[in-house]
C-alpha positions as CSV (number, residue, x, y, z in Angstrom):
1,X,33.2,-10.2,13.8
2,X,30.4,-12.9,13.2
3,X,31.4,-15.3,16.3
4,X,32.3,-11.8,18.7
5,X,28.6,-10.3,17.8
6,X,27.6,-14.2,18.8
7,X,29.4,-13.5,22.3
8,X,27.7,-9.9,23.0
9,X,24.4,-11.5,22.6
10,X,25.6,-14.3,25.3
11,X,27.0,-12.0,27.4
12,X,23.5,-9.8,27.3
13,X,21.6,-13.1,28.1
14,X,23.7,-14.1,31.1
15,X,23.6,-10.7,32.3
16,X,20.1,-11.2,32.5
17,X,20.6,-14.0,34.4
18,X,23.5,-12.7,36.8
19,X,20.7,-10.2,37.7
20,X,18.2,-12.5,38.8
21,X,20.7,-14.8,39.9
22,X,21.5,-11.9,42.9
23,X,17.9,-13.2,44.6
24,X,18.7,-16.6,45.8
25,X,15.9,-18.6,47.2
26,X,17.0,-19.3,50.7
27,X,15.0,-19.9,53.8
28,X,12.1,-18.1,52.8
29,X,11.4,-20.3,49.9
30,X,12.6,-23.1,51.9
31,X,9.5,-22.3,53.8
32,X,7.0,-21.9,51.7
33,X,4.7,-24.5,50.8
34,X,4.9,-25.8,46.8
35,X,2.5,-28.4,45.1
36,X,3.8,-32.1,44.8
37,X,5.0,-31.4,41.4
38,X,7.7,-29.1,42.2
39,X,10.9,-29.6,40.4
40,X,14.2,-30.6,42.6
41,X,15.8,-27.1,43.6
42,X,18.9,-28.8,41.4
43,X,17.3,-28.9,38.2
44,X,16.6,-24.9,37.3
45,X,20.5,-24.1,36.8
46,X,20.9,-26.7,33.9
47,X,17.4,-25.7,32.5
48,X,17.9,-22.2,33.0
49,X,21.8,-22.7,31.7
50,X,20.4,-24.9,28.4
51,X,17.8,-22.0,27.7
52,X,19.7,-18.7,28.5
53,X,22.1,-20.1,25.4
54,X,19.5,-20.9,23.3
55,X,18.0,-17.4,24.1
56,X,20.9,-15.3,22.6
57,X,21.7,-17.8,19.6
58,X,18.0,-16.9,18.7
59,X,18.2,-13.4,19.1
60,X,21.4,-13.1,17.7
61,X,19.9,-15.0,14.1
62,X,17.5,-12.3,14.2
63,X,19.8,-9.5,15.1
64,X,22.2,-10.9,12.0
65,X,19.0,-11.2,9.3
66,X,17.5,-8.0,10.7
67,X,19.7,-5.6,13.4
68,X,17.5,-3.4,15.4
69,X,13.4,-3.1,15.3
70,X,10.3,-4.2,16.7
71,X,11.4,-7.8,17.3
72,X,14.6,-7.3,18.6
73,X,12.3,-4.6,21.1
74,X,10.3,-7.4,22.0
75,X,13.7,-9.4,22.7
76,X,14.8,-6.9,24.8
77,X,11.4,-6.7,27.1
78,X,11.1,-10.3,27.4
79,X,14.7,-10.0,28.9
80,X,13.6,-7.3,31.7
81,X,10.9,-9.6,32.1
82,X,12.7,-12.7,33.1
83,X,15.3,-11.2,35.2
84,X,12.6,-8.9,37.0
85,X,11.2,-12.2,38.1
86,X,13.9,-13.1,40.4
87,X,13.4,-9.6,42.5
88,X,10.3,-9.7,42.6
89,X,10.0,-13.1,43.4
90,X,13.0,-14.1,45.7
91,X,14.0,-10.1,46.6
92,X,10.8,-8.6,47.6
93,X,9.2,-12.0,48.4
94,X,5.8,-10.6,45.9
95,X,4.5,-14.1,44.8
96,X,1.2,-12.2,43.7
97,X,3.2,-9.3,41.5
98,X,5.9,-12.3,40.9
99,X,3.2,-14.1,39.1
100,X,1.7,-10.8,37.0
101,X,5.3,-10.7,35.8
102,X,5.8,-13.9,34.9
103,X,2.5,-14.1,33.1
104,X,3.1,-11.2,30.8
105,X,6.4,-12.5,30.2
106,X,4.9,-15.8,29.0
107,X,2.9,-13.5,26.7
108,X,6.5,-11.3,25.5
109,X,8.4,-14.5,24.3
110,X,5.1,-15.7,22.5
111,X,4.5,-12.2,20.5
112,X,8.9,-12.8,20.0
113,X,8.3,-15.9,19.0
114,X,5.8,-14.6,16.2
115,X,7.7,-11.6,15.4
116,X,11.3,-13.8,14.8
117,X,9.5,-16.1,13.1
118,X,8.9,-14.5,9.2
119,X,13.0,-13.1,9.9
120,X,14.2,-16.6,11.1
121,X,12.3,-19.6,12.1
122,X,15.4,-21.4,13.2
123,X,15.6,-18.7,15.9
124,X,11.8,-18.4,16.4
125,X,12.3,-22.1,17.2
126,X,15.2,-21.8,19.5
127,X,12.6,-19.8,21.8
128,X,9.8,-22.8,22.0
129,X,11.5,-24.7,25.0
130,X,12.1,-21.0,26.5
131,X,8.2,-20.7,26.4
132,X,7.2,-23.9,27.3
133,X,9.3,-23.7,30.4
134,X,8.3,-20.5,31.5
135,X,4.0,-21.5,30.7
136,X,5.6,-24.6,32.9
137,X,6.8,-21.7,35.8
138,X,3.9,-19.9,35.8
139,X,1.3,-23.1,36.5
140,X,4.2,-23.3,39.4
141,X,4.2,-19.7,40.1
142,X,0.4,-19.4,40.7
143,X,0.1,-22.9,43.0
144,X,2.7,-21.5,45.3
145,X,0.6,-18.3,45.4
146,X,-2.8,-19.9,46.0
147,X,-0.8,-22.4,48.6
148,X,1.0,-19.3,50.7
C-alpha cells in the first residue's frame, strides 16, 4: 500500500505536468526575443522530469508523516500554480500575468518548504532544487517580459 500511495502522488505530479505540457512553445516563442542566458529549449524536459519526481516523493513523505492539512493545501496550490504557468504562458501568450503567476508560485513552494519542514525535512529538502529552479524561471520569465 506504501509503494501504490508512492505512485498516486507521481501520477498527481505528472498530471500536473501533462497539463502544462498541452501548451507547447512553438513559433510564438520561437519568436520572441530571450536574454543571452536562456537555457537550450532541450534542457527543461530533464530538469522538469528530475524535479516533477522529486516533487511527489516530497509530498508524499509529508502525506505519509501527516495525511491531509495545511501543508499538504499548500502542496496542492503550488501544483495549480506550476501547471497554470504553461496556459498562461505558452496558451494565452500573457508573459505579464505569466510572470504574476510564476512569482507567487516561487512564493507557494517557499511557504511548502517551511510548512514540510518541522513534518519532514528530507521532503522539505527534496523541494530546494524545485525552488531554486523556478526563482531561476522567473529572473527568465521577467527579461522576456521586459524584452517583448
Amino acid at each position: 500500500m506504501k509503494w501504490l500511495s508512492l505512485a498516486v502522488f507521481l501520477l498527481l505530479v505528472f498530471g500536473a505536468a501533462a497539463l502544462g505540457a498541452l501548451f507547447k512553445p512553438g513559433e510564438w516563442h520561437a519568436a520572441l526575443i530571450k536574454p543571452s542566458w536562456n537555457p537550450p529549449n532541450w534542457l527543461f524536459g530533464p530538469v522538469w522530469t528530475v524535479l516533477y519526481i522529486m516533487i511527489g516523493v516530497s509530498g508524499w513523505l509529508v502525506w505519509q508523516r501527516a495525511g491531509l492539512g495545511a501543508a499538504m493545501g499548500l502542496y496542492a496550490v503550488q501544483l495549480l500554480l506550476n501547471a497554470a504557468w504553461s496556459w498562461l504562458f505558452f496558451g494565452r501568450h500573457a508573459i505579464g500575468l505569466a510572470l504574476v503567476d510564476i512569482v507567487v508560485l516561487l512564493a507557494a513552494i517557499v511557504a511548502t518548504i517551511a510548512a514540510f519542514w518541522p513534518i519532514s525535512s528530507v521532503a522539505a529538502g527534496l523541494l530546494v532544487p524545485y525552488a531554486l529552479w523556478v526563482a531561476f524561471a522567473t529572473a527568465l520569465n521577467a527579461s522576456i517580459w521586459r524584452l517583448n
